[in-house]
C-alpha positions in Angstrom: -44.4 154.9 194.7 -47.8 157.1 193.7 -48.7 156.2 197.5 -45.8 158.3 198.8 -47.2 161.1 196.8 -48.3 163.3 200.1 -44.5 163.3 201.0 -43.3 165.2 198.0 -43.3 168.8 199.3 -40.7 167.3 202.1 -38.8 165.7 199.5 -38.5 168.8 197.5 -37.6 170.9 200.7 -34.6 168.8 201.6 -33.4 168.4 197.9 -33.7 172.4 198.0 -32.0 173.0 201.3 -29.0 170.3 200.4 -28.4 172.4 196.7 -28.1 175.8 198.8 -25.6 174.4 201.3 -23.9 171.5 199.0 -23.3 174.6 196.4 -22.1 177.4 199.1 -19.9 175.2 200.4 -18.7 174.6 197.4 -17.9 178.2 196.5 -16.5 178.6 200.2 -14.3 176.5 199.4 -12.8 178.0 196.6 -13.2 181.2 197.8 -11.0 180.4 201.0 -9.4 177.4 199.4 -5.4 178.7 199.9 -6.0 178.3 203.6 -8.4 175.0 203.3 -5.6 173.2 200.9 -3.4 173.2 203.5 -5.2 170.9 206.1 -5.1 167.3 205.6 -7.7 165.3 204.6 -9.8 168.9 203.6 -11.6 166.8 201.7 -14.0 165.8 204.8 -15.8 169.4 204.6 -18.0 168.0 202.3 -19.3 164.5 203.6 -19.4 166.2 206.7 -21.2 169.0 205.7 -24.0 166.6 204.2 -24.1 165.1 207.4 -25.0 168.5 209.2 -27.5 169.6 206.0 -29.3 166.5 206.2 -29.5 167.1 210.6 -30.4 170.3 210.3 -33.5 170.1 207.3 -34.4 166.5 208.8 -35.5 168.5 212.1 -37.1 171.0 209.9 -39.3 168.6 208.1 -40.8 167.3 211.5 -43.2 169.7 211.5 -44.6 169.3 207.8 -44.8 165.9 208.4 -46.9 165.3 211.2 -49.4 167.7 209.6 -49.2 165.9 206.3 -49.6 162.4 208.1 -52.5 163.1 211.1 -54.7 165.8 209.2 -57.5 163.9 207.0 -57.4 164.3 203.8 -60.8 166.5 203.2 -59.0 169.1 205.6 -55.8 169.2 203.8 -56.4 172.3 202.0 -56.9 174.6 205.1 -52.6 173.6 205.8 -51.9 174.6 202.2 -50.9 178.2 202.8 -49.1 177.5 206.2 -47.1 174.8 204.6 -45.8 177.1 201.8 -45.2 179.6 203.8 -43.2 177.7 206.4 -41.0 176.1 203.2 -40.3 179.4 201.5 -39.6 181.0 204.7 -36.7 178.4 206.1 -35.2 177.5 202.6 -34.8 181.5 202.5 -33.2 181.9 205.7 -30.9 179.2 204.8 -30.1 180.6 201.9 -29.7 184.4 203.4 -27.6 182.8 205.9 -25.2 181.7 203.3 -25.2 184.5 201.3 -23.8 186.3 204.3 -21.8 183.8 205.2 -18.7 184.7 203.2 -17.6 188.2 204.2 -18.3 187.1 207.7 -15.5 184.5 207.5 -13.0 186.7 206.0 -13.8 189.1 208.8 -13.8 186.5 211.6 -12.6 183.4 210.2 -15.5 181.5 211.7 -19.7 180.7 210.2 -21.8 183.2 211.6 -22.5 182.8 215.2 -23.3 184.5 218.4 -21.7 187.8 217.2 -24.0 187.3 213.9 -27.1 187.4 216.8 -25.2 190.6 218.7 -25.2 192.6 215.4 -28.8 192.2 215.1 -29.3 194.1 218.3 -27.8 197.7 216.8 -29.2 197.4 213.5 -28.3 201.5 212.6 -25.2 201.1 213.3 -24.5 197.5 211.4 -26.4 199.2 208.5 -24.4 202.1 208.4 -21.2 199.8 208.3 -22.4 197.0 205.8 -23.7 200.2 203.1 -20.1 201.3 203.2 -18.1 198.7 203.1 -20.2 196.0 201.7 -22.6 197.4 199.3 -21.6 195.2 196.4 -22.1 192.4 198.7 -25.5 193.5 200.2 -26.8 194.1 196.2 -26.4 190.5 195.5 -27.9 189.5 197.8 -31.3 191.6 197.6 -30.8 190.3 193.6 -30.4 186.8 194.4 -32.8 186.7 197.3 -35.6 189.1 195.6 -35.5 186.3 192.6 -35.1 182.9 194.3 -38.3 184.0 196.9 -40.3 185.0 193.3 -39.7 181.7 191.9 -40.3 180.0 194.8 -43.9 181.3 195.2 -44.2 181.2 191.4 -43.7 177.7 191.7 -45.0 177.1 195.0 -47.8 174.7 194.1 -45.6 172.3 191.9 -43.1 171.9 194.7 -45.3 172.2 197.7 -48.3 171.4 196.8 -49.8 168.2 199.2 -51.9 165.2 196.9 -54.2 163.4 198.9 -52.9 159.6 199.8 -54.7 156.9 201.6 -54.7 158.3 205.2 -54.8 154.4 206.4 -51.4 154.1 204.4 -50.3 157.2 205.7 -50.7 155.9 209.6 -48.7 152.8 208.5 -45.9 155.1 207.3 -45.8 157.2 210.3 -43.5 154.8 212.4 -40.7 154.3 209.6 -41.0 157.7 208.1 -40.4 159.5 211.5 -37.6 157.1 212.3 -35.5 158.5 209.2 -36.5 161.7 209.9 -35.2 161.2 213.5 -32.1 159.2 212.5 -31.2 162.3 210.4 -31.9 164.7 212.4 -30.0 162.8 215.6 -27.1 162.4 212.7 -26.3 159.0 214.4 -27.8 155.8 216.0 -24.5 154.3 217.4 -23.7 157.0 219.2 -24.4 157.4 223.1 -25.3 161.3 222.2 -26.9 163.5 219.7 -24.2 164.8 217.1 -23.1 168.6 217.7 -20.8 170.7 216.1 -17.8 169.2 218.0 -18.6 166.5 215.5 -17.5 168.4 212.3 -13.9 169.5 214.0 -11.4 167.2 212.4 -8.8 169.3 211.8 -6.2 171.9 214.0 -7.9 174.9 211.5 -10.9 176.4 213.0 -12.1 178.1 209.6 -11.9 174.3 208.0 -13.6 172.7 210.7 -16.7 175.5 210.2 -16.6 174.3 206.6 -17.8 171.3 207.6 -21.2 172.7 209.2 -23.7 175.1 207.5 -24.4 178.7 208.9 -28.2 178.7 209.9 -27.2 176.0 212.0 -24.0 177.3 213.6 -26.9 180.8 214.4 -29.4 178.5 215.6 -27.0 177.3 217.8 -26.0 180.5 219.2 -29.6 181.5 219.4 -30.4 177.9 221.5 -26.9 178.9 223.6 -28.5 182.0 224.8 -31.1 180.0 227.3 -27.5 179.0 229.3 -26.1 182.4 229.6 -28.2 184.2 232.3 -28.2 187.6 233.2 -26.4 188.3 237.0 -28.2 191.3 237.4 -31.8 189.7 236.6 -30.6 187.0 239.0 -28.8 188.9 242.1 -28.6 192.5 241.3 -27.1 195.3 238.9 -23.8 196.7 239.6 -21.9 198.9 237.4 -19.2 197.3 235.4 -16.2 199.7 236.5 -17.0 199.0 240.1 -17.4 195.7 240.1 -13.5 195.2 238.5 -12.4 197.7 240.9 -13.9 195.3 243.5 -12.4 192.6 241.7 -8.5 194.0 241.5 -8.6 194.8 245.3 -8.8 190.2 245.4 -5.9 189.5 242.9 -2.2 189.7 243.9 -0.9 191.8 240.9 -0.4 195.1 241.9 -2.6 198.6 240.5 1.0 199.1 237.8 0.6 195.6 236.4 -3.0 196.3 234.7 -1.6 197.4 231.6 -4.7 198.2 229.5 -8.1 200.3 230.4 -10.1 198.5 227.3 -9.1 195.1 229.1 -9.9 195.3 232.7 -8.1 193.1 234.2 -5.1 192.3 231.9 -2.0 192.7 233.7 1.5 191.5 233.5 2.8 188.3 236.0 6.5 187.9 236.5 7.7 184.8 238.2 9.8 184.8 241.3 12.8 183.5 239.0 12.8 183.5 235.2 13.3 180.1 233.6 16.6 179.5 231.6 14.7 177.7 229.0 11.2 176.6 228.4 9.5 174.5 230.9 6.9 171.9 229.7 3.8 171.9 231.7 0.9 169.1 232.0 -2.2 169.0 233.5 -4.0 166.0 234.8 -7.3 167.2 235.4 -9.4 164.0 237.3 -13.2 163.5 237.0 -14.8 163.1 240.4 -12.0 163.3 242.3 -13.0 165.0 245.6 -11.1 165.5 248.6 -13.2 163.0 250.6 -11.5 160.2 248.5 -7.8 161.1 249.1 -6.2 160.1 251.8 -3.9 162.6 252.3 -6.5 165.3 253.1 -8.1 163.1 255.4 -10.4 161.1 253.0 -11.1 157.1 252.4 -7.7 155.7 252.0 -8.0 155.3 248.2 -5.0 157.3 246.6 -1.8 155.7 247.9 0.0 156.5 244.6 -1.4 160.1 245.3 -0.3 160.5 249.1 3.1 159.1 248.3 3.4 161.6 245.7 2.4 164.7 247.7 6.5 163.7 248.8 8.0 165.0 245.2 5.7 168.4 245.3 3.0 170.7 246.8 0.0 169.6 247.7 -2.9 171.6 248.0 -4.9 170.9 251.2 -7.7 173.7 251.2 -8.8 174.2 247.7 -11.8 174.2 246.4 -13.7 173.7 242.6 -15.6 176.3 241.4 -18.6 174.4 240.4 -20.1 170.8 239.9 -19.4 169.9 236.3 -16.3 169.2 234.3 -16.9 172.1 231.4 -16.3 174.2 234.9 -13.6 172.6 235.8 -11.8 173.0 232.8 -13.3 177.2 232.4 -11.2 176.9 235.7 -8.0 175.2 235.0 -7.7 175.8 231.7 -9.0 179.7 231.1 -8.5 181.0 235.3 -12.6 182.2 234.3 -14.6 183.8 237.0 -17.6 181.1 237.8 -20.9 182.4 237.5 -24.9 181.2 236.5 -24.0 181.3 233.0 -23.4 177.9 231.5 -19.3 176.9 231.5 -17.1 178.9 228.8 -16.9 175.9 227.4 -19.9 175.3 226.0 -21.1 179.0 225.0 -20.8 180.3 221.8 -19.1 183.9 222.4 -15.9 182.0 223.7 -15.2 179.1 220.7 -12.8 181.3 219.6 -10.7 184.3 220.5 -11.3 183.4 224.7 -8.2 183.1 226.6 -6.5 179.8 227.6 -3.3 178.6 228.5 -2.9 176.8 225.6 -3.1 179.7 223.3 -0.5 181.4 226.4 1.7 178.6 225.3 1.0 178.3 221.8 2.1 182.5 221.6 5.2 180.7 223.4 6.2 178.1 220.5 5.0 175.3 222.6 3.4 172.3 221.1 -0.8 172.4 222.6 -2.8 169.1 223.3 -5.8 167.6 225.0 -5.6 163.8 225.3 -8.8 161.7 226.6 -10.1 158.4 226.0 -13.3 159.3 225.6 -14.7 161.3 222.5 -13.8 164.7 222.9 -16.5 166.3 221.0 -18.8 165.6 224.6 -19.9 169.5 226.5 -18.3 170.7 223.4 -15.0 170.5 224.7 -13.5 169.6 221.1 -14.7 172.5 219.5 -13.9 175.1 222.5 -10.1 173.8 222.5 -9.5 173.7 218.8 -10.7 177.5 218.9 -8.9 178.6 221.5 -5.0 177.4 221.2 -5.0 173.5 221.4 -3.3 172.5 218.4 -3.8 168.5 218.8 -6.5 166.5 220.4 -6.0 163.2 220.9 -9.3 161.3 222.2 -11.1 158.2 221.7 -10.7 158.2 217.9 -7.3 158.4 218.2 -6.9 155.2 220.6 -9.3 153.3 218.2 -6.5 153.6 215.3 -4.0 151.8 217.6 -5.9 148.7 217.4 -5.8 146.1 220.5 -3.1 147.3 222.5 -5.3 148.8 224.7 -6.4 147.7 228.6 -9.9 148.8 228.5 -12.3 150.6 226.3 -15.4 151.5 228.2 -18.9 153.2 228.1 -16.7 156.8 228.7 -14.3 156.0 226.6 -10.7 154.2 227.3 -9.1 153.6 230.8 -7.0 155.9 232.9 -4.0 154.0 232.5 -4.4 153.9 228.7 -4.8 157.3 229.2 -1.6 157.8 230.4 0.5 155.5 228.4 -1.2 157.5 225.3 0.0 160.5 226.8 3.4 159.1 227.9 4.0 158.8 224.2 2.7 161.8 223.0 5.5 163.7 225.3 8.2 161.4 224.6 7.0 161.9 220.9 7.8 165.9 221.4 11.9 165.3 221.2 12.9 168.4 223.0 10.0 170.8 221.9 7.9 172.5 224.8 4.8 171.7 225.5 1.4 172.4 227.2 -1.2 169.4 227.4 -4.1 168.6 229.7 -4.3 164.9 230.0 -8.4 164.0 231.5 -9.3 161.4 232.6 -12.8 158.8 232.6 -12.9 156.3 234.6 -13.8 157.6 237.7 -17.4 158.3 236.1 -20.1 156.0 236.8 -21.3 153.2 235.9 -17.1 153.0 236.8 -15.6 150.8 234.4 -11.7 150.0 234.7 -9.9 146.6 234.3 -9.4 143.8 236.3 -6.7 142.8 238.5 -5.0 146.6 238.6 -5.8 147.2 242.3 -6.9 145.3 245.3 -10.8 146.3 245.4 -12.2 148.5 248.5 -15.6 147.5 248.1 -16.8 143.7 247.3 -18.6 144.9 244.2 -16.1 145.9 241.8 -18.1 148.8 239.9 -18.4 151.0 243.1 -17.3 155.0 243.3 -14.8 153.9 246.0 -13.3 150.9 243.7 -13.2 153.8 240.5 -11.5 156.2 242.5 -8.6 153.4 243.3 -8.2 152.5 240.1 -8.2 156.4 239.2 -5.0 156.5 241.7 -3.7 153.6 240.1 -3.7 155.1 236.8 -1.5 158.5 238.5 1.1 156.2 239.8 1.3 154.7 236.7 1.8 157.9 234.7 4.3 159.1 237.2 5.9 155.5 237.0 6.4 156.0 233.3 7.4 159.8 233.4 10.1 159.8 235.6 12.0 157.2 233.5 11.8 159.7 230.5 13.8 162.9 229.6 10.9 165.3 229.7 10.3 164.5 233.2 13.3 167.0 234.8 11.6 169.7 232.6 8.4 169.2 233.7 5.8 171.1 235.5 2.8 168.7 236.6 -0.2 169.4 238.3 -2.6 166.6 239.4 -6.1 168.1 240.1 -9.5 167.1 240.5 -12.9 169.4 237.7 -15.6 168.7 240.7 -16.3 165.9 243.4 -18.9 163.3 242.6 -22.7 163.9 243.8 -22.6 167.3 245.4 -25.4 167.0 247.7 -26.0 168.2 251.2 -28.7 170.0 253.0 -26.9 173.3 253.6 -27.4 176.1 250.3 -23.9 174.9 248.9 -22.8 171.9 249.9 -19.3 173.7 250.8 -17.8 170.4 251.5 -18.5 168.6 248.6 -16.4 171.7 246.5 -12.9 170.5 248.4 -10.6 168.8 245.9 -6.9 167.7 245.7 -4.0 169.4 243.8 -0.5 168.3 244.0 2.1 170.4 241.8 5.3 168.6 241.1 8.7 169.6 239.5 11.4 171.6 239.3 11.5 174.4 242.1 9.1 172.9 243.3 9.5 172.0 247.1 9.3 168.5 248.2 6.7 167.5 250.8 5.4 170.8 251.3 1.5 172.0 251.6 -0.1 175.0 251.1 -3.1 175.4 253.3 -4.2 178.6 253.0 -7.9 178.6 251.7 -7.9 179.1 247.4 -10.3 178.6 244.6 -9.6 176.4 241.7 -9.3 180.0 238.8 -5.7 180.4 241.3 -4.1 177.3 240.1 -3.4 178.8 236.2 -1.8 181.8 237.8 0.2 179.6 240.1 1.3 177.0 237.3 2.5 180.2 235.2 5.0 181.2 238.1 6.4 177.7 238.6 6.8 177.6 234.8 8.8 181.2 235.0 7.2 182.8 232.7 6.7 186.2 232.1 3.9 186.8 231.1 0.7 189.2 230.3 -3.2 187.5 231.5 -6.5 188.5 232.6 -6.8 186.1 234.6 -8.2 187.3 238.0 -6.9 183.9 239.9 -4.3 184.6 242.7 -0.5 183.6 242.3 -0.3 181.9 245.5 3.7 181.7 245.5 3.1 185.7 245.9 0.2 186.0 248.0 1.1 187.7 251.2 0.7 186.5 254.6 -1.8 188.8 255.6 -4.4 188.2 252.4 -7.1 186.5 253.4 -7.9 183.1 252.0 -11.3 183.4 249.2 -12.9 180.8 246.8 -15.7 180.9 244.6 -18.4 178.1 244.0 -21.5 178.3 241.9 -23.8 175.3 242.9 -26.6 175.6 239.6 -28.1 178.9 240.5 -26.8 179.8 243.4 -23.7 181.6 244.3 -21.2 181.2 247.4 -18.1 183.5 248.0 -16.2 182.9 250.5 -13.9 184.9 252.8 -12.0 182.4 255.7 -15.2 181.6 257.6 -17.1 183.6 256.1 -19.3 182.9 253.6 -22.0 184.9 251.1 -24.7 183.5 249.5 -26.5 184.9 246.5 -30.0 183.2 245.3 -31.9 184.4 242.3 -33.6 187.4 242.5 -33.6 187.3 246.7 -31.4 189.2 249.2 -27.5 187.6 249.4 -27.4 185.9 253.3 -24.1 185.7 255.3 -23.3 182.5 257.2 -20.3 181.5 259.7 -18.9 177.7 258.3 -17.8 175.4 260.5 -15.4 172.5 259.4 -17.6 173.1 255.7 -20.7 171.3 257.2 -22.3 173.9 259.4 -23.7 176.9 258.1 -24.6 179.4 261.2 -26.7 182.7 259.8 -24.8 186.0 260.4 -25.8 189.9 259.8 -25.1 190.3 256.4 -21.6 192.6 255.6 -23.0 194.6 252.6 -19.4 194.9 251.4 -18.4 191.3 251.2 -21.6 191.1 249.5 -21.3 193.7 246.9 -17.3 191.9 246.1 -19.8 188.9 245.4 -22.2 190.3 243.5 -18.8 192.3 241.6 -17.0 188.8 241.1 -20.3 187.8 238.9 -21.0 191.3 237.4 -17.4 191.0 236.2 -17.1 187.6 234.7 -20.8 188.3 232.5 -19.3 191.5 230.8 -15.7 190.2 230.3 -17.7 187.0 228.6 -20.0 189.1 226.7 -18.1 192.3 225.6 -15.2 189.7 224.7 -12.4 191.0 227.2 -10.8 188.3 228.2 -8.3 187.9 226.2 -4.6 188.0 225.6 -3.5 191.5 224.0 -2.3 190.1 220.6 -6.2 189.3 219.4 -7.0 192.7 219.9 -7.2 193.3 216.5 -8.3 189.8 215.5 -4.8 188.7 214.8 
């Protein structure tokens, strides 16, 4: 073991880093442990939380190691002083980010995290506010901090001091020591992605799940988030806020006496055409890849027939369009009605994993039961993390089907099939006995390499793993959920929506492939008309709105989608698409185009394809430029959101 001697100032830095976290979130726990008791299974905070430690001082350690392994020995002693320094320096953030770490959870009931970051930016006025009303606090920690960083350079050289070792030996090592150093930073080897903080939500109780992780991670994370959320006005130009959500009020159906609060722009009240006599369940089935050139009924491959013979029971959609080219925005879309823009998806940023409006948390106000069900793993773009935040009560995913054992059709490289899927779900509703609820079913299969079982469907292609073949099993899987729904109570009290996050590959030569955003939507229930369209031209942020009214709800949103059962017959139809950094609005034929820092162009579409230039209309252009402005300072002054978490309640 003497020959492993060089690798004892690692060693010491992990052992150092796990006793700071291990020991915080210990006293977190008791500190909060009336609220933590109550969560089954609490006791996973603490294996999990070594799991995160160990991910989060493994990557730390990189560094120190190549040094200690590649620099000969006779040169060791330049590295001494840069080694110490970089140990003290991290196990002292690490352990200042603990120290802080409880009266930011009772103040936000959440790890420090992007707001941690924001704070940083107005440091008189954060001063002012932690001297008088945390002084005790901010003594401690000057005490315990001024101490541990005296001991630590007092004993600098015994912990971090580096021995010589044969540097042959030490080349040997490389290769197995960096593959434990990898396997604990990656925090898996079995699974198909690195582990994120979706990993440490097991439970319905965000301030649990954050338990389970340690605080200079969850603001390193923040800090790494930053890269996704880009600036519209670097990008396309500066407007001011106010006039960009005037701009955006004149596009939504509610009227100027519906906005009912200045400090939330675009809150405003939405009352049905008839109120519900009692609660209506609603359920989303939200289809990867399912573009409009696969579906039949809007003039597409004949793939759907379970899908065209349900546009018969409900309203199909025949000119919408997604609002980007990823699922996360698909869901920002469905789920939230959020404004697309360059920023990465709601989804995934770390301003919105808590506190950001969602239909689920709509519902949840409502007494509804909240779900997500997929067969894949849910913690993937972060989606487990963003619901459990933000009103979802249960998610069901992959776990969940593994528990069930064998009675499954197909588990896959995504995850389980689209009919298991459904029969998951099918159960999960039947399960409810009468209470309301709100779930978004999603669905996998569809999603190359396009796994699905055999003998379901008659195959479109010779080679059964095709697009065309997964999109017809996809369609299998709808008539199947709508086979097994209608023979069930909840059916006659059900609003359903079957609707597509993005189309496959978007590709095509023009600056947004326009054609490539068109997707299916089919809304079926009660009040709902039978075998009727709607093909007016709408984005994907109306269908929420729309959903709500079918639902007859009254109810209060910032959503800036459209109602379409009350748009009037003069509006003109719009949709928004943001294809990576570029942004297209779009007015009828019409059609604005916003690159990064160059002048917006206009073009004329024909039948989506063909793009023809046109003189620029430097209104429609500044309502593009608005509809970005707008959804950057509603995401990063945190105003979108229902009226109730004002206060943080």
């Amino acid at each position: 073991m003497k020959r492993f001697v060089y690798l004892r100032s690692i060693a010491n830095f992990i052992l150092l880093g796990l006793v700071i976290t291990t020991l915080s979130r210990l006293i977190l726990f008791f500190i909060f442990k009336e609220r933590i008791n109550d969560t089954p299974d609490y006791w996973y905070i603490f294996p999990i939380g070594l799991r995160f430690d160990l991910i989060l001082l493994c990557y730390l350690s990189f560094l120190p190691f190549l040094l200690l392994t590649f620099i000969p020995n006779k040169h060791l002693h330049y590295i001494d002083r840069f080694l110490n320094t970089y140990y003290i320096l991290f196990i002292s953030l690490i352990l200042i980010m603990e120290l802080s770490s409880p009266d930011f959870i009772k103040q936000y009931d959440t790890r420090p995290n992007r707001l941690f970051l924001d704070y940083l930016i107005y440091p008189k006025e954060v001063m002012g506010t932690l001297i008088k009303s945390y002084l005790g606090s901010i003594i401690l920690t000057v005490v315990v901090m001024g101490s541990f960083i005296y001991l630590l350079v007092k004993k600098r050289r015994s912990l971090f001091s580096t021995p010589n070792a044969e540097y042959r030996f030490k080349l040997i090592m490389f290769l197995p020591v960096a593959f434990l150093l990898f396997f604990g930073a990656r925090g898996s080897l079995t699974s198909k992605r690195p582990i994120n903080g979706s990993n440490a939500v097991f439970s319905f109780d965000q301030l649990t799940n954050c338990m389970g992780l340690n605080s200079f991670y969850t603001v390193a994370f923040a800090a790494y988030s930053l890269k996704n959320e880009d600036n519209p006005s670097k990008m396309y130009g500066k407007m001011d806020e106010n006039e960009a959500y005037k701009r955006v009020k004149k596009y939504m159906t509610a009227e100027t006496g519906d906005f009912t609060d200045p400090e939330f722009p675009l809150l405003h009240t939405q009352n049905p055409d008839t109120l519900s006599a009692q609660p209506m369940n609603v359920v989303i089935f939200l289809q990867e890849s399912l573009g409009a050139e696969y579906v039949g009924s809007l003039g597409g491959k004949p793939l759907t027939p379970n899908f065209d013979k349900l546009t018969n029971d409900g309203l199909l959609f025949t000119n919408l369009y997604c609002t980007g080219t990823r699922s996360v925005r698909g869901i920002e879309a469905v789920v939230t009605g959020f404004l697309p823009s360059p920023s990465e998806s709601v989804v995934k940023l770390s301003n919105s994993q808590s506190g950001f409006f969602t239909l689920a948390d709509l519902f949840k106000e409502n007494g509804y039961d909240t779900s997500f069900i997929y067969g894949g793993m849910a913690n993937f773009d972060n989606m487990a993390s963003f619901f459990n935040g933000n009103g979802f009560d249960n998610i069901i995913d992959e776990e969940d089907f593994d528990k069930d054992g064998n009675k499954y059709a197909l588990k896959g490289t995504w995850g389980y099939s689209d009919e298991d899927l459904v029969v998951k779900a099918n159960d999960y509703f039947k399960s409810q006995r009468g209470k309301p609820f709100f779930s978004m079913m999603f669905s996998t299969s569809n999603h190359e390499p396009f796994e699905f079982p055999d003998g379901r469907i008659e195959l479109f292609d010779k080679q059964k793993n095709t697009v065309n073949n997964a999109m017809k099993y996809a369609d299998f899987a709808i008539g199947k959920f709508f086979e097994l729904a209608k023979k069930e109570d909840y059916f006659k009290n059900t609003i359903f929506i079957v609707v597509a996050d993005h189309n496959t590959r978007t590709y095509g030569k023009n600056l947004v492939p326009i054609n490539k955003f068109h997707i299916p939507a089919l809304i079926i229930g009660p009040g709902v008309k039978k075998g009727s369209k709607f093909t007016r031209l709408c984005s994907q942020i109306d269908l929420a709105p729309t959903l709500l009214d079918f639902a007859g709800m009254k109810v209060e949103t910032p959503m800036p989608g459209r109602n379409l059962k009350k748009l009037k017959a003069d509006t003109k139809g719009r949709s928004i698409m943001q294809f990576h950094e570029i942004n297209a609005f779009r007015i009828e034929d019409q059609v604005v185009i916003m690159q990064p820092k160059k002048e917006p162009l206009q073009f004329k579409i024909t039948k989506d394809t063909v793009l023809i230039e046109v003189p620029l209309d430097k209104e429609m252009a500044k309502d593009a430029l608005a509809h970005v402005t707008a959804a950057s300072n509603l995401y990063s002054k945190g105003k979108y959101k229902m009226k109730h978490k004002k206060a943080g309640k």
